[in-house]
N, C-alpha and C positions, 0 to 999 in steps of 0.2 A: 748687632753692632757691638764692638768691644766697647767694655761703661768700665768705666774705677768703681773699685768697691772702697767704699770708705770706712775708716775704723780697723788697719790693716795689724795687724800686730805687729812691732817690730822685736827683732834679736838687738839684746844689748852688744858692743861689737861689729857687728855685721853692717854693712852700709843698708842706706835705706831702702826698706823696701815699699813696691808698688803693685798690687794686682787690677786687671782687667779682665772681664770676663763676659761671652757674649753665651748664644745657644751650641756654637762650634768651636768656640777657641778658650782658649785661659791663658792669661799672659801675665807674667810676675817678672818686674824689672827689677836689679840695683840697681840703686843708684849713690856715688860719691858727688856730694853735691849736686850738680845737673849733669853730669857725667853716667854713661852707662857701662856699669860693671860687668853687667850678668844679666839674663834672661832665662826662661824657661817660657816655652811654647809648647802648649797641652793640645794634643786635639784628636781626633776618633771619638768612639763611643765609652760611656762609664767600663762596657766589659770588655772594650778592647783598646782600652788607650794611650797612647805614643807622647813621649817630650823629647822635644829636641830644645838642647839646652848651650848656651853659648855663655863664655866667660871669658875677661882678657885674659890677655893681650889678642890670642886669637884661639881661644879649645873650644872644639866643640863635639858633642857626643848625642847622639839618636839613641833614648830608651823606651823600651816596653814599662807600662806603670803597673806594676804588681800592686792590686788592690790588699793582697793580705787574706789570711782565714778571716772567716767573721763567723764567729760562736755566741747562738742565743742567749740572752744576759749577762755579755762581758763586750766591755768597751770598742769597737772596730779600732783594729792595728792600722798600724802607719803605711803607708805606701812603701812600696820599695821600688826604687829603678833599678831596671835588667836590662844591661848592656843590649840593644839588637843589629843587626848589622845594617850598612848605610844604605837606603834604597830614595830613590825620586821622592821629591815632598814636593813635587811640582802642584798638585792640587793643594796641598797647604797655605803655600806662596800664593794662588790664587784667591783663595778663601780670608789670608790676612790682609790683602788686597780691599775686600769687598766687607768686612770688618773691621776696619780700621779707619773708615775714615772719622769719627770721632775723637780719634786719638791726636795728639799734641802731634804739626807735623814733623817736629825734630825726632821724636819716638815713634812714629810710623815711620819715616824713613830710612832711618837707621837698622832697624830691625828688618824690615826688606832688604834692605842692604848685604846684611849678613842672612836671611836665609836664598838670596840669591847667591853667595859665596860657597853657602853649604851646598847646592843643589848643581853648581857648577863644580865645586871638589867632586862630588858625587859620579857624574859624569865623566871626568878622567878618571873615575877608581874602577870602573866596569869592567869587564875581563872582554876582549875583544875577539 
């Protein structure tokens, strides 16, 4: 079940942020005020793992999470997102389903909301 992690660090600038993090998801919201700016939604496994990332007004982009080299006694590099092309997150949507209900129900709903937007764009972009 997705829990807050508290003690999040925020960016000076940046609206605030919020992470949640279960065994299958990781979920970082903005937020302006009570308002949601932005998310990123993590999920697969450490060596093969996926964010689908949503920001207003309406962008949103599916990437592969490049872990980075990691070289014995030097600091592990940053992630890098790698654009991947748009495919069904239909088991994601279910999985934040069943994950979420801990979550605040304005912030779980919302966030359904839009990865059923995503997964219904998705569905008209298929080549027929």
């Amino acid at each position: 079940m997705l829990r807050e992690l508290k003690h999040v660090s925020q960016i000076p600038g940046e609206p605030y942020r919020r992470w949640f993090s279960s065994q299958k998801l990781e979920l970082i919201i903005w937020q302006d005020n009570e308002t949601i700016v932005g998310f990123h939604l993590c999920y697969g496994t450490p060596c093969q793992e996926y964010a689908l990332i949503w920001q207003f007004p309406n962008d949103y982009s599916h990437n592969w999470v490049d872990p980075g080299p990691m070289h014995p006694g030097l600091p592990k590099s940053a992630p890098t997102l790698i654009p991947k092309e748009r495919s069904s997150i239909a088991q994601v949507v279910s999985d934040f389903q069943l994950e979420s209900t801990a979550l605040e129900p304005d912030i779980s709903a919302f966030i359904h909301e839009k990865l059923l937007s995503f997964e219904l764009a998705g569905e008209h972009c298929q080549p027929g």
